[in-house]
N, C-alpha and C positions, 0 to 999 in steps of 0.2 A: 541832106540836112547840113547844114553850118559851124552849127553850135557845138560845140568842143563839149561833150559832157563830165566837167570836173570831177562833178560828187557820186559819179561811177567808179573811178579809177581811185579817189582819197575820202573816205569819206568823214576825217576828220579836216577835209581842207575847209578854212572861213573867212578868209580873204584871198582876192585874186587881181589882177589889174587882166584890162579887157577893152577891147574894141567893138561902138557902136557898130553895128554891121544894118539894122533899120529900126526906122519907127515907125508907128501908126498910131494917129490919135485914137483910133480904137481898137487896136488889136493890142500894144503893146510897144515893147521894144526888146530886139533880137542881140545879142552878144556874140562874140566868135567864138566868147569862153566865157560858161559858166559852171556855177556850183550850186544853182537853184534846182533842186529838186521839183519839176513840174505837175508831179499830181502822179498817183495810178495806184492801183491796185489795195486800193483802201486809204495809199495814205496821202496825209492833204501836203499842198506844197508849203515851200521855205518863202518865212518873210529875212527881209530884209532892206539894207540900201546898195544904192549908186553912188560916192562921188567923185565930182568932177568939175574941175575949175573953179573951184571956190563953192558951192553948188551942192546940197542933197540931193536926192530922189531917192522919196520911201518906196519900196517894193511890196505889195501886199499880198503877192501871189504869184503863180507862174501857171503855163498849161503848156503842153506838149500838142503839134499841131506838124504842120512841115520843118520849123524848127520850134526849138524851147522860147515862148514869147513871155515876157516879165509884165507884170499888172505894175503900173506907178499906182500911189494914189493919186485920187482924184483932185484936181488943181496943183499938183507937184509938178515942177521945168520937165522936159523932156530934154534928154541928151542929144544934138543931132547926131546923123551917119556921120561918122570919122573918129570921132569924139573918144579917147584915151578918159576911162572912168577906172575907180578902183571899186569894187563890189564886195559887200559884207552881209553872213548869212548873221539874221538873229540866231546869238549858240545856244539860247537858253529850248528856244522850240525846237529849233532840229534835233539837240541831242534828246529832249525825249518823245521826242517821234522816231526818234532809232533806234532806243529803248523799249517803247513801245512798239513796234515794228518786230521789233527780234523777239519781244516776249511773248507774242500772238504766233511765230512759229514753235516757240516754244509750246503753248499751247496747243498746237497743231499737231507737233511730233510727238506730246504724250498722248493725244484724243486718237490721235492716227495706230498707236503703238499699242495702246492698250485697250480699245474698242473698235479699231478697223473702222471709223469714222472720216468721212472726207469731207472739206470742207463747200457748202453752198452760198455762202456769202462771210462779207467784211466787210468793215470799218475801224476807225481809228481818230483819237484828237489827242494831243498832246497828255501823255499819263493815264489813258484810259483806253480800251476797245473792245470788239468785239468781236467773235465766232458763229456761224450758224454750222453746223454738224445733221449732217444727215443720221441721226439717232432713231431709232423706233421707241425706245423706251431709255429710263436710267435708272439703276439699280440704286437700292440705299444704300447712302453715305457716297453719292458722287461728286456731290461737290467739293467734301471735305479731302477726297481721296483724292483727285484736280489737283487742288492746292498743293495738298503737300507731294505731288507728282511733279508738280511745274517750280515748285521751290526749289527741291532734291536737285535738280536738274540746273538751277542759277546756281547753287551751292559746287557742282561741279564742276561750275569753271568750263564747260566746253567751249571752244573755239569756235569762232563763226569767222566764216571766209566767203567772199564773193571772187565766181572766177567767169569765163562764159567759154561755150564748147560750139560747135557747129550741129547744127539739130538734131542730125543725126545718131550722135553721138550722145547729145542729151537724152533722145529719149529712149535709147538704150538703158540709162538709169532706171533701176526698179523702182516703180511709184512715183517718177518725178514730177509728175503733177498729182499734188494733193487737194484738190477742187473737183466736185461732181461733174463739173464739165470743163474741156478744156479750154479755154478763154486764147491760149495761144495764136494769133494770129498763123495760117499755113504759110504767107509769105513771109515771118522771121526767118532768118536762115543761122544766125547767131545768138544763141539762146543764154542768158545768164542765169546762173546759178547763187543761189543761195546757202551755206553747207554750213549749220551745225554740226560740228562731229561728236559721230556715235550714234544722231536722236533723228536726222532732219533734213533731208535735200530736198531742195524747191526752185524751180525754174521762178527769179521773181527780180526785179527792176527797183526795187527800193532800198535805202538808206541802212544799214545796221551798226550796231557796235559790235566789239572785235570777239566777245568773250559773253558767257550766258551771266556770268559774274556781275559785270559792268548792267544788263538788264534792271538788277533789282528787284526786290520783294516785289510778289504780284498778290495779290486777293481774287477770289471769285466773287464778285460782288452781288452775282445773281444768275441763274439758270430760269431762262423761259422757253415756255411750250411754242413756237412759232408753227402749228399745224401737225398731222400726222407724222411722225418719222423726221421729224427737226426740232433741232433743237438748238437755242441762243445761251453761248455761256461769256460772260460778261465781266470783265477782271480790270483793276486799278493798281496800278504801280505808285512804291511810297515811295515819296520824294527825294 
């Protein structure tokens, strides 16, 4: 891969200057360094622009491929190969996708802690998302007891830190994958970490804020039955 992944290493970085490295009228265009978060694991990628030489380019997406390829929009210039561009994330969507990101393991590490539930699926859009829990049942007052589990928990301020370990190492971690099935590819050999402290280690590739604090108020805005023994809980972050 090519691509310098910025928003691994900073993830409050939102301006970078960057070398075209290719294009493709329909794949995209590739940077030598970027901060675009290309897509996974529920959460959607960064918009944003390009410029260069007097010149826009909207960005309206990105996807992960052999390197991080960037979606222009449709009829925006293309940058040729060479091309010194300076690159800017929208701050308003990343940051609560990173909000929302950290507050879904939030969610994770109270459903995980206090019902031994792991997770079967996600999703995520900007201030909103969702859980599916391999739950067989749920007792009265779980939602209400959720909330104020998942609040308790922004209220305490824990730290969240990204660090990455060598696989091995990783999965020495007790529980570090908290999804019914392992999604890890066998060929990672460098595994990244996600670490709430005190609540939540998760082998996971996306975006967060530094602090459960910085998360914000979440709501459970609904629990559904998605078939025997699953269960969708469903929460929105105030603005």
């Amino acid at each position: 891969m090519r691509t310098e992944r910025l928003e691994l290493e900073d993830a409050t970085l939102r301006e970078w200057t960057a070398t075209v490295l290719a294009v493709d009228p329909e794949q995209g265009i590739v940077l030598d360094r970027s901060a675009f978060y290309p897509g996974g694991g529920g959460q959607p990628p960064d918009h944003g622009v390009l410029l260069w030489g007097g010149v826009q380019t909207r960005i309206e997406g990105a996807r992960y491929a052999d390197d991080v390829w960037l979606v222009p929009a449709e009829g925006d210039p293309l940058p040729p190969a060479g091309t010194e561009v300076r690159g800017a994330l929208e701050d308003r969507r990343r940051q609560a996708l990173m909000r929302t990101h950290s507050g879904l393991h939030v969610l994770s590490g109270v459903v995980f802690r206090d019902f031994g539930a792991l997770v079967t699926g996600s999703n995520m859009e900007p201030l909103e998302g969702r859980l599916d829990f391999n739950l067989e049942g749920i007792p009265e007052g779980f939602r209400e007891s959720v909330e104020d589990a998942i609040n308790a928990e922004v209220e305490a301020d824990r730290a969240i830190r990204a660090y990455s370990l060598p696989r091995d190492e990783a999965f020495a971690i007790p529980d570090i994958i908290r999804t019914a099935t392992n999604l890890l590819p066998p060929e990672i050999e460098i595994v990244r970490i996600v670490d709430i402290s005190g609540l939540d280690v998760q082998a996971d590739g996306g975006t967060h804020v530094a602090s459960t604090r910085q998360v914000g108020r979440m709501r459970v805005v609904k629990i559904e039955n998605k078939g025997k023994g699953f269960r969708r809980i469903r929460i929105a972050l105030e603005e």
